[in-house]
MARMI-351849 format. One record per residue (C-alpha): residue number from 1; chain; residue in one letter; x, y, z. Coordinates in pm, 1 decimal. Example, Ala and Ser with C-alpha at 12.3 -4.5 7.8 and 13.67 -1.06 7.14 Angstrom:
2
resi|chain|resn|X|Y|Z
1|A|A|1230.0|-450.0|780.0
2|A|S|1367.0|-106.0|714.0
% end
This chain:
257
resi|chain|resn|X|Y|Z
1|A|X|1226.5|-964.5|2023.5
2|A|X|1210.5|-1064.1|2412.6
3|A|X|817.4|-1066.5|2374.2
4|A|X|665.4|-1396.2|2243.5
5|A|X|509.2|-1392.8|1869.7
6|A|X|504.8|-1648.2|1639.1
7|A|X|507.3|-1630.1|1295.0
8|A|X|459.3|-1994.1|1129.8
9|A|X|408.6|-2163.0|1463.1
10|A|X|781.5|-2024.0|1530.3
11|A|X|828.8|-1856.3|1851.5
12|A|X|1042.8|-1574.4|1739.2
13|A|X|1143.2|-1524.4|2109.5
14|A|X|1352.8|-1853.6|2095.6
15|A|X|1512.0|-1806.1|1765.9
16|A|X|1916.8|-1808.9|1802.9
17|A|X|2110.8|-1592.8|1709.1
18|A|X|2511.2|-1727.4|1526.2
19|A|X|2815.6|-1556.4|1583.6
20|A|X|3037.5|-1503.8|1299.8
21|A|X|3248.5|-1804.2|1382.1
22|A|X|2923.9|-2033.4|1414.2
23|A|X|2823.2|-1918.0|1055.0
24|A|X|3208.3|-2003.1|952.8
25|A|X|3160.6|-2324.9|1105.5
26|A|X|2859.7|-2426.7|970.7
27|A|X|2901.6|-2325.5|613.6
28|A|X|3198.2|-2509.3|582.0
29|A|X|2969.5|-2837.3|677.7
30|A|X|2688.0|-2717.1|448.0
31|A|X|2952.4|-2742.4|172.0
32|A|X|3026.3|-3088.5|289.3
33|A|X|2700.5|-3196.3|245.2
34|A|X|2573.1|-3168.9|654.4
35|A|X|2185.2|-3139.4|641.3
36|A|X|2180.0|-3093.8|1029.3
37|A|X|2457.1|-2790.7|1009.8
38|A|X|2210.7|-2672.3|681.2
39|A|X|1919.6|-2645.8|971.5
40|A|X|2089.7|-2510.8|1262.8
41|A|X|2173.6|-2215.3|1011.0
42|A|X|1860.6|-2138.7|875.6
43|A|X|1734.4|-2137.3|1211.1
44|A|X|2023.0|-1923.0|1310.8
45|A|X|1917.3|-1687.2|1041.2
46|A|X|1580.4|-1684.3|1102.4
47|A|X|1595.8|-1311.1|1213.7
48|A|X|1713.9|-1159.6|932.9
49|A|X|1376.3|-1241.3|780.9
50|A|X|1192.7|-1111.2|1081.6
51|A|X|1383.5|-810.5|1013.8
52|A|X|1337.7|-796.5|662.6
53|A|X|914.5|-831.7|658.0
54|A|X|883.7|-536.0|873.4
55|A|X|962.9|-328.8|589.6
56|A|X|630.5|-510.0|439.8
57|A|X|360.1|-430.0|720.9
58|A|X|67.9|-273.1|663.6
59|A|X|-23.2|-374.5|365.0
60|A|X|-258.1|-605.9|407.8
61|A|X|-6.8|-931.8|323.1
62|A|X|-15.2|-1205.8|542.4
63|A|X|305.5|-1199.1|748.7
64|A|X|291.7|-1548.9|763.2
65|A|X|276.6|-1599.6|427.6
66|A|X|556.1|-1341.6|390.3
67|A|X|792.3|-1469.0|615.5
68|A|X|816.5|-1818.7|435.5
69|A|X|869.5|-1642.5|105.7
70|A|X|1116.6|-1443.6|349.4
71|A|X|1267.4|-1794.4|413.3
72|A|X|1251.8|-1913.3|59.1
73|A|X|1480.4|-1586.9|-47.1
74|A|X|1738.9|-1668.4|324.0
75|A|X|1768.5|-2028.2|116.3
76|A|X|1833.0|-1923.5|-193.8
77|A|X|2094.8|-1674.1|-34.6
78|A|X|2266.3|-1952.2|177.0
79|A|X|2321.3|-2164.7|-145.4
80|A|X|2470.1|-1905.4|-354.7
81|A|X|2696.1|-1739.9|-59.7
82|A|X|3133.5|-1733.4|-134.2
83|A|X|3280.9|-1760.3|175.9
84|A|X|3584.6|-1675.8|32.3
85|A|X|3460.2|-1304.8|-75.9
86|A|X|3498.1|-1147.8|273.1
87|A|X|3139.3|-1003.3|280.1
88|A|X|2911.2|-1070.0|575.5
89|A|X|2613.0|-1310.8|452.2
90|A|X|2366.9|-1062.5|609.2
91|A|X|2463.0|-802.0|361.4
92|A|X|2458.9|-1053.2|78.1
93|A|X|2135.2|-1188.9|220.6
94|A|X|1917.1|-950.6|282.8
95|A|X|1838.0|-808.1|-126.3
96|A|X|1792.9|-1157.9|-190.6
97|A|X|1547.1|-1188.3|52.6
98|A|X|1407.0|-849.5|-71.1
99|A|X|1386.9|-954.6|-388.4
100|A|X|1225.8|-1290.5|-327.3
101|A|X|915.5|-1102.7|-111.3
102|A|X|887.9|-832.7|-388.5
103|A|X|860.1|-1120.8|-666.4
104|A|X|578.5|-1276.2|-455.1
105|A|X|364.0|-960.7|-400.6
106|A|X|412.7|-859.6|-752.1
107|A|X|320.1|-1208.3|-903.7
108|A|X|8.5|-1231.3|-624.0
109|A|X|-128.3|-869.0|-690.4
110|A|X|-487.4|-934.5|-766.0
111|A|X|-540.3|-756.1|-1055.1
112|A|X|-326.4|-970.4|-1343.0
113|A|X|-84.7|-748.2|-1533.4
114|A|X|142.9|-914.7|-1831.8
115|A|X|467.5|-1013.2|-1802.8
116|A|X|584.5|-736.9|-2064.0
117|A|X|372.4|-469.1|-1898.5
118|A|X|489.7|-553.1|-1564.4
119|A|X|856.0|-552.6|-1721.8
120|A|X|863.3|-206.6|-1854.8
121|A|X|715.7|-36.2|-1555.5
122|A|X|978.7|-132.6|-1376.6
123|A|X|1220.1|-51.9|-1676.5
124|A|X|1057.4|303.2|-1619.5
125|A|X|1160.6|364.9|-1259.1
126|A|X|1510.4|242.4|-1326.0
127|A|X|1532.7|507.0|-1564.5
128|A|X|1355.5|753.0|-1346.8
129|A|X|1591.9|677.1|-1035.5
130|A|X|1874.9|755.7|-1295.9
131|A|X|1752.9|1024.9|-1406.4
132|A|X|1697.6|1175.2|-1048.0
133|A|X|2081.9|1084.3|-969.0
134|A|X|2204.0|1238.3|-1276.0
135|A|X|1945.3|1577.0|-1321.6
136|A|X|1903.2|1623.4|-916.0
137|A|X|1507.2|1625.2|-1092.0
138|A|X|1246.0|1391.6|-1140.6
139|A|X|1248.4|1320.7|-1511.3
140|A|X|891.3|1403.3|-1723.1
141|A|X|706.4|1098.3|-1838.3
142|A|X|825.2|1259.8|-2219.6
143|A|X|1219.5|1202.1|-2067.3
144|A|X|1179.2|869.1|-1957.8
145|A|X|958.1|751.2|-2263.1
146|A|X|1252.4|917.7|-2486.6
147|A|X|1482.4|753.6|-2272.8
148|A|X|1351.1|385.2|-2322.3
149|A|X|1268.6|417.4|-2727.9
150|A|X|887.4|412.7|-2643.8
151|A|X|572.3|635.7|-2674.3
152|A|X|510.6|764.0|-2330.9
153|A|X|130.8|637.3|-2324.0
154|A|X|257.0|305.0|-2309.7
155|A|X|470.1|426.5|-1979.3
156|A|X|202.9|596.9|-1826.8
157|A|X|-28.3|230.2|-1890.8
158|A|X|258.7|23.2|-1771.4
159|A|X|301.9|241.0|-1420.4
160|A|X|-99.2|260.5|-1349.0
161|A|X|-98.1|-142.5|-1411.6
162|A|X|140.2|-186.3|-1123.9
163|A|X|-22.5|-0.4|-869.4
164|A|X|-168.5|-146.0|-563.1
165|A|X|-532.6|-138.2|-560.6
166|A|X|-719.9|75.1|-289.1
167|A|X|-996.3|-28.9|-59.7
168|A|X|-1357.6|153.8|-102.5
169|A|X|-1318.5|202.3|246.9
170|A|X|-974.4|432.2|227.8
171|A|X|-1013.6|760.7|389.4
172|A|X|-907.2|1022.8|137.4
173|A|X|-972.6|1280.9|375.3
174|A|X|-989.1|1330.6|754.3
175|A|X|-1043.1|1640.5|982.0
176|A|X|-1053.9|1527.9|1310.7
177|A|X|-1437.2|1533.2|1347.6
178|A|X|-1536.8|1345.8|1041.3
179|A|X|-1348.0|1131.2|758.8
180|A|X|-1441.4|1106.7|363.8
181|A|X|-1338.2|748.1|208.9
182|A|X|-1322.4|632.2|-169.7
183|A|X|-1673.2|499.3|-200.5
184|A|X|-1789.3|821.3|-79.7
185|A|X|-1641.2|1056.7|-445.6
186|A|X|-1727.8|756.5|-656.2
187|A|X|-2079.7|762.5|-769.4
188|A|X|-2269.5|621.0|-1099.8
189|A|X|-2430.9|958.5|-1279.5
190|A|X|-2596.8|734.6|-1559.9
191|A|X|-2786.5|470.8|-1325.0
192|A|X|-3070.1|612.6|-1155.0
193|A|X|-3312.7|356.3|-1134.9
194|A|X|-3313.8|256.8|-792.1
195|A|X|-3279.7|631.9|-619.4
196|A|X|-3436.5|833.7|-904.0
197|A|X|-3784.8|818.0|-618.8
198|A|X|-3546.0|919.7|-343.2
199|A|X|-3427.6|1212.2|-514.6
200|A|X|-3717.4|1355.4|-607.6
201|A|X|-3859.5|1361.6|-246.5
202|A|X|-3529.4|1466.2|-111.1
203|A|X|-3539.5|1738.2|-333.5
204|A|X|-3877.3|1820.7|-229.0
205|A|X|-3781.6|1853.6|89.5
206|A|X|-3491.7|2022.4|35.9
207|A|X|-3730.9|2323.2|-133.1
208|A|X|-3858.9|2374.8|269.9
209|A|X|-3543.0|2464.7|364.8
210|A|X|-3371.7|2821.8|388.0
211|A|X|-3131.3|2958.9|158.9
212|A|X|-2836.3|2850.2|399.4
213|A|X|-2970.2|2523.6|503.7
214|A|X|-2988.9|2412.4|127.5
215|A|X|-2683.3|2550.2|55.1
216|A|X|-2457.1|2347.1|319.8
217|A|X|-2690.9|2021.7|235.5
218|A|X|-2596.5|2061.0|-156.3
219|A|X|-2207.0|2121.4|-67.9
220|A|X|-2193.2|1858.8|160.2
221|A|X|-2429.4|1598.0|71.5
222|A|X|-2412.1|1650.3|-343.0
223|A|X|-2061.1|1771.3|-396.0
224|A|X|-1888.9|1604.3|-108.7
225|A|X|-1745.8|1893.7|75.3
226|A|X|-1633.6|1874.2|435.7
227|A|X|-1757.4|2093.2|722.4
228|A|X|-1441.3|2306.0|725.2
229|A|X|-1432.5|2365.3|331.9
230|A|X|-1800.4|2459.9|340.6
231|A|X|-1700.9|2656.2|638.0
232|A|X|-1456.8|2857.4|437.0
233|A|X|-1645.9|2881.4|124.7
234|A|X|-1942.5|3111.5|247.7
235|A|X|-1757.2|3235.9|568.4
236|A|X|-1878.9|3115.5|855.2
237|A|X|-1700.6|2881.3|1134.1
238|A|X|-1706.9|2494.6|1121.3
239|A|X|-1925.8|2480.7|1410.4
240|A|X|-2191.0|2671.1|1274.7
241|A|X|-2187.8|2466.7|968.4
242|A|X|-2234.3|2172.7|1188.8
243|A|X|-2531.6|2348.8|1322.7
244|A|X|-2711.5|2429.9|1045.3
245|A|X|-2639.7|2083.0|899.6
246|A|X|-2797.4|1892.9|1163.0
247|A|X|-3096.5|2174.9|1204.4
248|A|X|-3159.3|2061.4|777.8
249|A|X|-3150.7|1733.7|840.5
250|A|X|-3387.9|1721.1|1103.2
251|A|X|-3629.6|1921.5|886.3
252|A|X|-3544.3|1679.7|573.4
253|A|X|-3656.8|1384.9|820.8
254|A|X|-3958.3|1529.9|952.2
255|A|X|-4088.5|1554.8|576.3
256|A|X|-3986.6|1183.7|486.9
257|A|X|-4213.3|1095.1|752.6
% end
């Protein structure tokens, strides 16, 4: 935290940090009523939420969007904290602040997903968390259906609905020399209007080349396969596919022209 970074025009660098008798202190004046002790603790607590929205990176959310949520769920926490119940208000704290960031990227997921739907997902992997405690097993989607009094279609819907949605661009595969992404296995087998041309004189082409050469160009450019499963599939090393690859496309381009 020495470094400086700021995060709502907060320089997180500078935020204090309360001892245990400061938060003592100043809670007792927050009961009272003191807006100014109210301040100095949020500020005081302003780490916690730092802490708490690095669980959250990487997925594409706006940490400054997360960290006022973040601050939203440290409020709520400060108003309903007992003093008298001898627990530290981190501990108390931090689920609420959880919570509040979890409501916010569940109510802002792009795709809309009803309340109800939403609800029994989550209903779902209570059970299955049970279930896991109890069995030492993850539970069937039969078990937890049975479990919860509903047909297990419905629990398959409800999970899919509350999954994040994945970029085109998400590698699915990567070997080191070459990556496949999403966009790359998805592919519209009905609409051929606009390539149906292009085929044809790839195909063409493609009758020019040797028995090999057409083979790796129909694994790899048809069926998607990588260099190192096409490798394996007819025997010969990686490299050598790579070869043989760029020898068909050279031929394939000569044609086209």
């Amino acid at each position: 935290m020495g470094n400086k970074v700021e995060i709502c025009g907060v320089d997180t660098s500078k935020i204090p940090v309360l001892s245990a008798e400061e938060k003592k202190e100043l809670f007792e004046k927050i009961k009272n009523g003191d807006k100014e002790a109210r301040d100095i603790f949020i500020n005081g607590n302003l780490r916690l939420v730092l802490s708490v929205i690095k669980r959250f990176y990487g997925r594409g959310e706006n940490l400054d969007d997360l960290f006022q949520v973040g601050c939203i769920g440290l409020i709520k926490a400060m108003d309903n904290f007992d003093l008298s119940q001898n627990v530290q208000f981190s501990t108390y704290a931090v689920p609420m602040i959880v919570g509040e960031i979890r409501r916010y990227l569940r109510d802002n997921n792009p795709i809309r997903v009803s309340r109800s739907v939403r609800d029994l997902a989550y209903k779902a992997l209570g059970v299955k968390e049970k279930m896991i405690k109890e069995n030492q097993k993850e539970p069937t989607v039969e078990e937890i259906a049975k479990e919860l009094g509903v047909d297990k279609e419905e629990i398959v819907f409800s999970l899919d609905a509350i999954q994040e949605p994945l970029s085109l661009q998400e590698p699915v595969y990567g070997d080191g020399t070459e990556n496949i992404y999403i966009m790359d296995q998805v592919s519209d087998t009905k609409n051929t209007d606009d390539t149906w041309a292009e085929n044809i004189t790839i195909l063409e082409a493609m009758k020019k080349l040797n028995e090999k050469e057409k083979m790796i160009v129909n694994k790899r450019f048809f069926e998607g396969r990588t260099q190192v499963e096409v490798a394996e599939e007819i025997g010969i090393s990686q490299a050598q596919v790579s070869r043989l690859e760029k020898s068909a496309i050279g031929h394939i381009k000569r044609i086209y022209k």
